[in-house]
N, C-alpha and C positions, 0 to 999 in steps of 0.2 A: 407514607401515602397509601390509603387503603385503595383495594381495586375499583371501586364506582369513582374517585377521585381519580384515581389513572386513567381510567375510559373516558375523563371531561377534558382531563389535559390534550389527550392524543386528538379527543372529538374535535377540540380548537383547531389543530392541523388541515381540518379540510377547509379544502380551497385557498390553501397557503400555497404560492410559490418555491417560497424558501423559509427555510429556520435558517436565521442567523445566528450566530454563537461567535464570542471570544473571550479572552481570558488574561491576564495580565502574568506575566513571569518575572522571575531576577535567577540570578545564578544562587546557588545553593551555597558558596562561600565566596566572598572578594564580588567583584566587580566585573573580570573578562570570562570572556567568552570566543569560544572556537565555532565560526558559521561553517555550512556548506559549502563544499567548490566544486568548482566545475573547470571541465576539460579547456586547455588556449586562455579562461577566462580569471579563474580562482572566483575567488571571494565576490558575490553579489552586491556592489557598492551601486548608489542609484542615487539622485536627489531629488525629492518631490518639489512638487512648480513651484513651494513658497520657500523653497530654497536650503530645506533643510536637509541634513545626510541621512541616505537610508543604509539596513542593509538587509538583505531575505538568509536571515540565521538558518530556514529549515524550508524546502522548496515542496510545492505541491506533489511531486513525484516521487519523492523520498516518504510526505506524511503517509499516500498511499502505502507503500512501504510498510509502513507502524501499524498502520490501521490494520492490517493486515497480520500484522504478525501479534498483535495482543488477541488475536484467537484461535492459532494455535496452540500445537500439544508440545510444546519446548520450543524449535527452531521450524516444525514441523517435519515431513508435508504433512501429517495429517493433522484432523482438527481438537480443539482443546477440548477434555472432558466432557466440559460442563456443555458442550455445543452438540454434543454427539447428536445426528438422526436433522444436524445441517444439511446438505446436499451437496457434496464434490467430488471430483475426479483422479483416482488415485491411480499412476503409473507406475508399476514395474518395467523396470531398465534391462535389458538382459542382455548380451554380449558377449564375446572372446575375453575373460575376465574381467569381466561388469558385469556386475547384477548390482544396482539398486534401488531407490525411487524417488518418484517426486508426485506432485499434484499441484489440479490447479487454481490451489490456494497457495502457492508458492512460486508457480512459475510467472514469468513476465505475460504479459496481455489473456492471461488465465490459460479460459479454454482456447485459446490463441494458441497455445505452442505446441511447437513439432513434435511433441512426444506425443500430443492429443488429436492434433488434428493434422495426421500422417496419412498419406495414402495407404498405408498397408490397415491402417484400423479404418477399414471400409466401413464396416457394419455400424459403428458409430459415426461415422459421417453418412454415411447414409439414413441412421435413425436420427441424425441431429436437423439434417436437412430436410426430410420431410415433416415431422412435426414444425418445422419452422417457417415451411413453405417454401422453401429458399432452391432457387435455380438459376445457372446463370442466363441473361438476358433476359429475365424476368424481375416484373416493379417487386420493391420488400414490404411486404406484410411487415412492419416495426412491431405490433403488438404481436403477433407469432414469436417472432423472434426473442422479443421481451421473457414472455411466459416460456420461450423454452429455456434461454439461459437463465432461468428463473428456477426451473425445473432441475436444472444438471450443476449447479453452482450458484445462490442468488448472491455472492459477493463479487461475483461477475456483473451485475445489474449496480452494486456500489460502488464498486471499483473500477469499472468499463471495460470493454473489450474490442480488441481492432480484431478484426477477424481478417486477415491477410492472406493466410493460409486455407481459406475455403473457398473454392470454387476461385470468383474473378473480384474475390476481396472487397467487396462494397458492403459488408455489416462495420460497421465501426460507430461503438456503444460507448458516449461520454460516459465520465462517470460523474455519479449522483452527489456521494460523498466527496468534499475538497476541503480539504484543508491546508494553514502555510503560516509560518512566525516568522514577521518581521522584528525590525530593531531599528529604534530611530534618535538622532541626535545621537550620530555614533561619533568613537574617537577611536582610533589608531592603537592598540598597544603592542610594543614593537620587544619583542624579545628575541633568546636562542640560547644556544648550549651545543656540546660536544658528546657524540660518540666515541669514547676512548678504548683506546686498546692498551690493556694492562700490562703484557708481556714486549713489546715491539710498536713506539706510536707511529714509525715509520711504515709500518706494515710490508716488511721485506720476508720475515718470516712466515710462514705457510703452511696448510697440510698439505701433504704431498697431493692428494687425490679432490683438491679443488684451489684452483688459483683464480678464482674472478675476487676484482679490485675491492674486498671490505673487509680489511685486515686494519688498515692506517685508521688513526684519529680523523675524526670528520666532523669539523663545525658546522653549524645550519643556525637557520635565524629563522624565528616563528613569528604570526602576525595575529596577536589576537584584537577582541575589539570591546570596548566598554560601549554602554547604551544609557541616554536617559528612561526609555521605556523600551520594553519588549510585549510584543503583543502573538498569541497565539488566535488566529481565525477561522472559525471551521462555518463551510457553507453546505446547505442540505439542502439541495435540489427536488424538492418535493413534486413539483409540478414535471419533472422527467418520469418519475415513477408514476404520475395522475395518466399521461400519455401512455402507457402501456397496455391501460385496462387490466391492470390486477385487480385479480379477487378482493374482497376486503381482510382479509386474514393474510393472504401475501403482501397486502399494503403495508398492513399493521408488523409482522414482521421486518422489512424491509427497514421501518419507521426506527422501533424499537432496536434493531438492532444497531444503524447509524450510530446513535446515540446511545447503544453499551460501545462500541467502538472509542467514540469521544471519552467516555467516561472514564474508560480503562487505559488508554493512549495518556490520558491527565496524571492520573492516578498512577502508573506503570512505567513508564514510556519516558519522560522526562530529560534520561541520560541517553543525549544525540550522541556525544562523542567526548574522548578520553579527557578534553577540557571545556567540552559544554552538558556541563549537569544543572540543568534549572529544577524548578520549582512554583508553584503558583502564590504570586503576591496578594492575590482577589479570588473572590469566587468567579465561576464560569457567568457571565452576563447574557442573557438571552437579547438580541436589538431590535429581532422581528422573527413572530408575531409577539408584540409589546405584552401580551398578557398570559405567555405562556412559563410555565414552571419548567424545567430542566428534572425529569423523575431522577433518582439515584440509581445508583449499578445495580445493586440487589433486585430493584424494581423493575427494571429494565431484563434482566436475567429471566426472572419468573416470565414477562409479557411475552419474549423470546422463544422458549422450553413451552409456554402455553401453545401460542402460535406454530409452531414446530409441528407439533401433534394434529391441531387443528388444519394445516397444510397437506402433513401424510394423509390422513383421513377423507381429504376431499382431491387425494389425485393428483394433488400441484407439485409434487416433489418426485425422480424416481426411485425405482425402489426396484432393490435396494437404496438406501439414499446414498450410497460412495460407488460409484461406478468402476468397476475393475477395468483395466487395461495393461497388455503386455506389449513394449514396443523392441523391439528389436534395436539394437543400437551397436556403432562401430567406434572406433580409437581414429580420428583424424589425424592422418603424418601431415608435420608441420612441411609448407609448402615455400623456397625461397622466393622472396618481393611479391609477399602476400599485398593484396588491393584493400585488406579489412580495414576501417578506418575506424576513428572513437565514434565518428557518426553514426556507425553500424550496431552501437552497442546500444544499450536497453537501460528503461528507467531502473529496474534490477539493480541494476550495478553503479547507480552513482556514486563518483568520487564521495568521499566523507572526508 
């Protein structure tokens, strides 16, 4: 797709709501498949009204997840290569033996977390809140706020951000980008197997300097699941980003980048878990707007790396574009009849 053909596709986008996108899968060998679980619940089994089984194989909080991690630079924090002169928040950890880092393109609710937005990194919360306009018992400027997590992180604006941790917590930034793969016409496959211990299945033998109970043979039974179809659905919130009043170049990036996300998540991403490795049976189908092309990754890379420069250039990024931070951090002693509950924890960390 030459670039005046790229500028027609994208020009289609105005005044879109949403780009709809899905994609049809199968597993990579055989038939099952290993879904998502979740905590009290497991496995997302559902049936829609005309009575058929469902199940959600990969959950919108998890795709954030992927979405996220097909640009950085390995596991991260920091960002992948080809992305350099993006805009995010890199933290040094530093401690009573700890030193190390995160950013937040890796942490939960981004610039949301306590490594970032801590009371002791005053001067960044205090530069974050004035450009943002943001004070407590005060209405929110939304487009302030937009253009500045725009400025310090725009995968914050894809990916959303509860800002909990600021001030009296009332920013809370859906995100733009969603996506989720169901499975339907599902059936049951019911397996298991054993943990064996070679020397002793009674597990009475031991090393001396640890006795917790995983020495013996230990049966387990697994539940996987065959599908007549599996469908992958990615939804682009277009009209959340129109609401902002971005520049046209922060648009266009924003745009473009979405969908190198989509692309690379297709193309990369595929292997959820140790027995759900799919694969795309179709190409990506666009459902709305009906007349739009899907660019390819390479295409999408270039509009990216263009827009990039063009944002440094007009101010909308800061700059440096990775913002340094050192937080202070300590070793929590574990506390008897802790109150911490699953509910406590973070889309971060869902069960797989």
């Amino acid at each position: 797709m030459a670039a005046l053909e790229f500028e027609k596709e994208i020009e289609k986008l105005k005044d879109v709501p949403r780009l709809l996108m899905e994609v049809e899968l199968e597993p990579v060998q055989g038939s099952r498949f290993q879904p998502t679980g979740f905590p009290d619940l497991g496995a997302a089994v559902y049936e829609r009204p005309d009575g058929k089984r469902m199940i959600l194989l990969e959950s919108s909080q998890s795709m954030a997840n992927r979405f996220e991690q097909v640009c950085l630079d390995g596991n991260g924090p920091n960002i992948a290569e080809e992305l350099k002169g993006l805009p995010y928040i890199h933290v040094r950890l530093k401690g009573d033996g700890i030193d190390t880092e995160t950013s937040s393109l890796v942490e939960a609710h981004r610039i949301n977390s306590p490594f970032i937005m801590n009371p002791k990194n005053k001067d960044f919360q205090d530069a974050f809140k004035k450009m943002a306009g943001y004070a407590k018992g005060k209405p929110i400027d939304w487009k302030k706020v937009g253009k500045t997590l725009f400025y310090y992180d725009p995968n914050s604006i894809l990916h959303g951000a509860f800002m909990a941790n600021l001030e009296d917590g009332r920013i809370k930034v859906p995100r733009a980008l969603t996506g989720y793969i169901e499975a339907e016409d599902i059936r049951e496959a019911a397996s298991g197997g054993v943990k064996n211990n070679p020397i002793d299945p009674t597990g009475k033998i031991r090393a001396e300097a640890y006795d917790k109970n995983v020495y013996s043979n230990v049966p387990y039974h697994r539940m996987e699941y065959t599908a007549a179809k599996i469908t992958a659905y990615f939804n682009f919130d277009l009209s959340l980003l129109d609401g902002n009043g971005f520049d046209p170049a922060a648009r266009r990036l924003l745009i473009a980048l979405g969908m190198y996300k989509i692309r690379r998540f297709i193309r990369t991403g595929l292997r959820l878990r140790t027995a759900c490795d799919l694969k795309m049976k179709a190409s990506i189908k666009v459902t709305a707007p009906d007349n739009f092309s899907l660019p390819d990754e390479e295409e999408l890379l270039k509009e990216i790396k263009k827009e990039i420069k063009t944002c440094a250039d007009k101010g909308l990024f800061a700059n440096p574009s990775v913002t340094e931070l050192i937080t202070k951090v300590k070793e929590k002693k574990e506390e008897k009849n802790s109150t911490e509950t699953m509910a406590d924890t973070d889309e971060k960390s869902e069960p797989e």
